[in-house]
TORRO-859081 format. One record per residue (C-alpha): residue in three letters; x, y, z. Coordinates in steps of 0.25 Angstrom, whole numbers, padded with zeros to 4 digits, always signed. Layout:
BEGIN
ALAXYZ;...
//
This chain:
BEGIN
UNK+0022-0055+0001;UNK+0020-0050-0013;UNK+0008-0041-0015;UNK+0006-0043-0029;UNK+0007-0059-0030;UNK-0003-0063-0038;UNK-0001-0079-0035;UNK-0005-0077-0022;UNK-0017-0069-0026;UNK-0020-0081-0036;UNK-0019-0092-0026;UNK-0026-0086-0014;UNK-0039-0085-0022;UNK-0039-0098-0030;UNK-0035-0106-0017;UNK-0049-0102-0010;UNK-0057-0110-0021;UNK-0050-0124-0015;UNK-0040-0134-0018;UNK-0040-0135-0033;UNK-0038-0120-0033;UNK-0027-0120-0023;UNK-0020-0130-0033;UNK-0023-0119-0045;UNK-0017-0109-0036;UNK-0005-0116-0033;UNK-0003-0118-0046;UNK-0004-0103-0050;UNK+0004-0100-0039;UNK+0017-0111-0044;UNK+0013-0105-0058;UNK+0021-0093-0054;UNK+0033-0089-0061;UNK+0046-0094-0053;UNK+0051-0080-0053;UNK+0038-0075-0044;UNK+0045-0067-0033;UNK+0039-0057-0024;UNK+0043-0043-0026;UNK+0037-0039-0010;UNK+0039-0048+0003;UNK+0033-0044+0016;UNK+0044-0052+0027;UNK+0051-0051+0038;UNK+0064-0046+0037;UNK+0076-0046+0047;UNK+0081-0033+0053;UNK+0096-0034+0051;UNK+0101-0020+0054;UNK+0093-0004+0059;UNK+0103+0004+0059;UNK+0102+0020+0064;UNK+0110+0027+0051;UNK+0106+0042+0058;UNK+0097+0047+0067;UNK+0084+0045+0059;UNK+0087+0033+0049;UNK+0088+0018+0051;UNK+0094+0008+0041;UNK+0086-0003+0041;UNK+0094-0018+0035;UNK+0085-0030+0036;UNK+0087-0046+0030;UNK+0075-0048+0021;UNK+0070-0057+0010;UNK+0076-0057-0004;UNK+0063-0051-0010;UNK+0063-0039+0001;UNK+0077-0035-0002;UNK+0073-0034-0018;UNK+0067-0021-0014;UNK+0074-0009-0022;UNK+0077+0005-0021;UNK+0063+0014-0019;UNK+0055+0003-0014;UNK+0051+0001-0001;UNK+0047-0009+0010;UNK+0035-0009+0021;UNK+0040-0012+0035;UNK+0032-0016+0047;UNK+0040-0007+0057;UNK+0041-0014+0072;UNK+0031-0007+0082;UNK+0041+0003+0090;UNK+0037+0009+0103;UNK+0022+0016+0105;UNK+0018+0012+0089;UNK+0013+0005+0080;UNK+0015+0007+0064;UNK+0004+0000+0059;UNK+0009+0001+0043;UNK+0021-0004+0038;UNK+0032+0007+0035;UNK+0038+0009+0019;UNK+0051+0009+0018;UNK+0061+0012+0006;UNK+0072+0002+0004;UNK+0085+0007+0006;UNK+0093-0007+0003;UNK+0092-0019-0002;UNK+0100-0032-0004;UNK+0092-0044-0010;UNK+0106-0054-0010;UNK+0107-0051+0007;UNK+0092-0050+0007;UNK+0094-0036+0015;UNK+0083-0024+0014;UNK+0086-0010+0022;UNK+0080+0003+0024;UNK+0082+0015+0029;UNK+0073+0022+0037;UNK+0072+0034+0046;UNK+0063+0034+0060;UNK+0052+0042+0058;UNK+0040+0036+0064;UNK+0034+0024+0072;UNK+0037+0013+0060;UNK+0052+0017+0058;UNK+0054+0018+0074;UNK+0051+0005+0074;UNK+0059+0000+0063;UNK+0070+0009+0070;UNK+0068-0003+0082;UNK+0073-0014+0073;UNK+0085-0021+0077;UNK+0092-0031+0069;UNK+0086-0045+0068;UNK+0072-0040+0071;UNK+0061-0042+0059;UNK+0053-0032+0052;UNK+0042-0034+0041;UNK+0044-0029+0027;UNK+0038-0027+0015;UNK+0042-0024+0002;UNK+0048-0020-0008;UNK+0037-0011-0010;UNK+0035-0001-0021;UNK+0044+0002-0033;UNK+0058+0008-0031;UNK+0066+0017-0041;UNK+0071+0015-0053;UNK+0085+0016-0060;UNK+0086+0018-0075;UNK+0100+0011-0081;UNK+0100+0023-0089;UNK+0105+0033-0077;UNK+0116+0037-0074;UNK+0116+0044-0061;UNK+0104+0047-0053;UNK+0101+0056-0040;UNK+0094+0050-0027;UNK+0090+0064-0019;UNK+0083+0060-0006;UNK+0081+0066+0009;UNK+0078+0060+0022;UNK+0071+0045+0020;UNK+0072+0046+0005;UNK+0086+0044+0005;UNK+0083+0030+0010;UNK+0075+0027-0004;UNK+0085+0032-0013;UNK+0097+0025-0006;UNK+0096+0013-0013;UNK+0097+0018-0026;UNK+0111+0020-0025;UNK+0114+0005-0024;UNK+0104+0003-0036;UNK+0111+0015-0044;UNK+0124+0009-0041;UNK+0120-0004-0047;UNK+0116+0002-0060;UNK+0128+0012-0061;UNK+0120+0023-0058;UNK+0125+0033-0049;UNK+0118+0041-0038;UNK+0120+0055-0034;UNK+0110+0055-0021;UNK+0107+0068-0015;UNK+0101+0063-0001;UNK+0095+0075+0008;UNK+0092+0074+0024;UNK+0090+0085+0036;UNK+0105+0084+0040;UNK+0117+0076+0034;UNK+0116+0065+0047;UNK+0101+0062+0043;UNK+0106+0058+0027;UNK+0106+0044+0024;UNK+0110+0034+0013;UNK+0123+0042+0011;UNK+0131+0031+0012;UNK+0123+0021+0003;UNK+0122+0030-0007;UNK+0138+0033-0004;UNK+0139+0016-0005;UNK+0133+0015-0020;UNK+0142+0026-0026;UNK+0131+0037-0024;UNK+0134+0051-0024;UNK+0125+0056-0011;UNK+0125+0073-0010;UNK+0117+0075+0004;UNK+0110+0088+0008;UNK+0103+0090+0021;UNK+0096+0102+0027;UNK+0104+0106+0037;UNK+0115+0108+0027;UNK+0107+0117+0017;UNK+0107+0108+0006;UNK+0094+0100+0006;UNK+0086+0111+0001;UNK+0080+0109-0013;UNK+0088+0119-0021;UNK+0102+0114-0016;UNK+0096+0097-0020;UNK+0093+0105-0033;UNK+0106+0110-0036;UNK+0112+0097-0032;UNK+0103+0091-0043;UNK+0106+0100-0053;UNK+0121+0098-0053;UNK+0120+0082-0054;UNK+0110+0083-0067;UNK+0119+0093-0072;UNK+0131+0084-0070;UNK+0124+0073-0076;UNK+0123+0064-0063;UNK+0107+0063-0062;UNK+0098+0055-0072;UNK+0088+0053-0062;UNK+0081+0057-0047;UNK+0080+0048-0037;UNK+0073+0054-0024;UNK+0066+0052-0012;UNK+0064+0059+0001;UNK+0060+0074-0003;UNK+0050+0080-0008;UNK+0059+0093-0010;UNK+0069+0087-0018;UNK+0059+0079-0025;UNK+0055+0090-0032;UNK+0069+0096-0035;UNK+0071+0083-0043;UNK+0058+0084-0050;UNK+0061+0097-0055;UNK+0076+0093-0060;UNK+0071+0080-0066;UNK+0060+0088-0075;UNK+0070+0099-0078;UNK+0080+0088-0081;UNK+0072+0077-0086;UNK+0076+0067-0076;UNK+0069+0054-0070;UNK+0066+0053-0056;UNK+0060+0043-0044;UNK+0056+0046-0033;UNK+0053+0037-0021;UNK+0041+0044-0013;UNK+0039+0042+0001;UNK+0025+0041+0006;UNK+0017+0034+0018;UNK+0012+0019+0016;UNK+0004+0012+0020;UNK+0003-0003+0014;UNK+0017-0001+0004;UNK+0008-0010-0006;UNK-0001+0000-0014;UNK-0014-0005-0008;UNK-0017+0006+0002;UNK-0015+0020-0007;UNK-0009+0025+0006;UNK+0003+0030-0001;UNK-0003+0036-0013;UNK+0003+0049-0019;UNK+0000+0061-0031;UNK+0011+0059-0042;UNK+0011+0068-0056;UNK+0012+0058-0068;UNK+0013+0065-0079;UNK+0005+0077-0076;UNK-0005+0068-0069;UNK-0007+0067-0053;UNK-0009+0052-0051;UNK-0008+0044-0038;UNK+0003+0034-0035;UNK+0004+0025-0022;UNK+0018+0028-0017;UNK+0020+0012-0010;UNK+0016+0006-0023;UNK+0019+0015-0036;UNK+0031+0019-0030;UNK+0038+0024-0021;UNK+0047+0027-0032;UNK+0040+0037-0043;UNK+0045+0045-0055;UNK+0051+0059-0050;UNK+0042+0067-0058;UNK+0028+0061-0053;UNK+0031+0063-0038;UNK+0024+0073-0031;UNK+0031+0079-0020;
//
């Protein structure tokens, strides 16, 4: 399903007014350049693993169409989750992609057990079905000019900024990621940061070492060494706005991937509609469809 496919708009209307219009519409829709090829699908795709990485997180493997695994780093599917015991999520659940693989036609995600929709993915066993939508939204960004960039996430977030350690990678740009949790048993993509050639620096709370001022510190020292020509972040508020000070001080670029509740994933529902500062100017920016992935400097925290 493609929700900006104009040929089918096209033809939907012209094949109401009879048979010589249904032959017009066929004919706009063979008109079509060869190289049309969806950009979103909504299918079934095949659960092949659920695995439990801690006590919180699931990864998430499933076999999925060509198109599906075209999704890259920042963007994000909608899942119908399955019905666990004694609810019923009525809306489908967003999810940021944490790998892709278009050749194997494999899509994964990484997901923590929060609520009634992820309990029920949580009951997912391998060969089972799930509906998926997606890709949605529009992911991060890598300049070919960069050197070296820094991915700083906590909790989920760390989910989202994973996979630009394999992009990174590809480009010969190297990662420093700085990935924050509660306790060092609850951080996660360690090892595929680790797996990409990533340099990962984990802090946790119960250490001491999460708090604002040591992330700061941190910072400081890899833009002094040269080592960051860009923030990547997702996750925390707190840390986002470390890394908005140091980029204005610094003059460095920035994304971030903001998390929000959706509703529809498509833009048509204004459920996920934010305040963002663009150029000194408040302005109003659906999350699902205008992001999730904004310019550091116009994120409201």
């Amino acid at each position: 399903m493609a929700p900006h496919s104009p040929d089918r708009a096209v033809v939907s209307s012209v094949r109401s007014r009879g048979d010589d219009a249904s032959h017009a519409g066929s004919r706009l829709l063979d008109a079509r350049p060869e190289s049309f090829r969806p950009s979103v699908v909504a299918e079934l795709a095949t659960v092949l693993a659920n695995d439990r990485v801690n006590a919180e997180y699931r990864h998430l493997m499933l076999a999925c169409s060509e198109t599906a695994a075209q999704g890259v780093p920042g963007q994000f599917f909608q899942l119908l989750c399955p019905q666990p015991e004694g609810a019923q999520p009525f809306l489908r659940r967003p999810m940021s992609i944490y790998g892709t693989s278009p050749a194997e036609r494999k899509l994964e995600f990484l997901y923590k057990v929060t609520g009634a929709g992820t309990r029920g993915l949580d009951a997912l066993s391998a060969g089972e079905s799930l509906d998926i939508m997606g890709p949605l939204g529009r992911g991060f960004e890598l300049d070919p000019a960069w050197r070296h960039i820094v991915a700083v996430g906590r909790g989920a977030g760390l989910a989202t900024l994973a996979p630009l350690a394999k992009a990174a990678q590809q480009r010969e740009i190297k990662v420093t990621a700085v990935l924050s949790a509660r306790r060092p048993e609850l951080v996660v993509s360690v090892d595929l940061f680790h797996r990409h050639g990533a340099e990962v620096v984990v802090v946790t709370d119960s250490e001491s070492t999460s708090g604002p001022a040591n992330v700061e510190r941190i910072l400081r020292s890899l833009i002094a060494e040269g080592r960051c020509d860009a923030f990547f972040t997702c996750g925390s508020s707190r840390l986002l706005r470390v890394q908005q000070r140091l980029a204005h001080e610094f003059r460095l670029p920035g994304q971030v991937a903001m998390e929000q509740q959706m509703a529809c994933g498509l833009g048509m529902c204004f459920c996920c509609v934010r305040d963002f500062n663009v150029q000194g100017e408040i302005v109003q920016h659906r999350v699902c469809w205008d992001g999730p992935v904004f310019d550091l400097m116009e994120a409201l925290p």
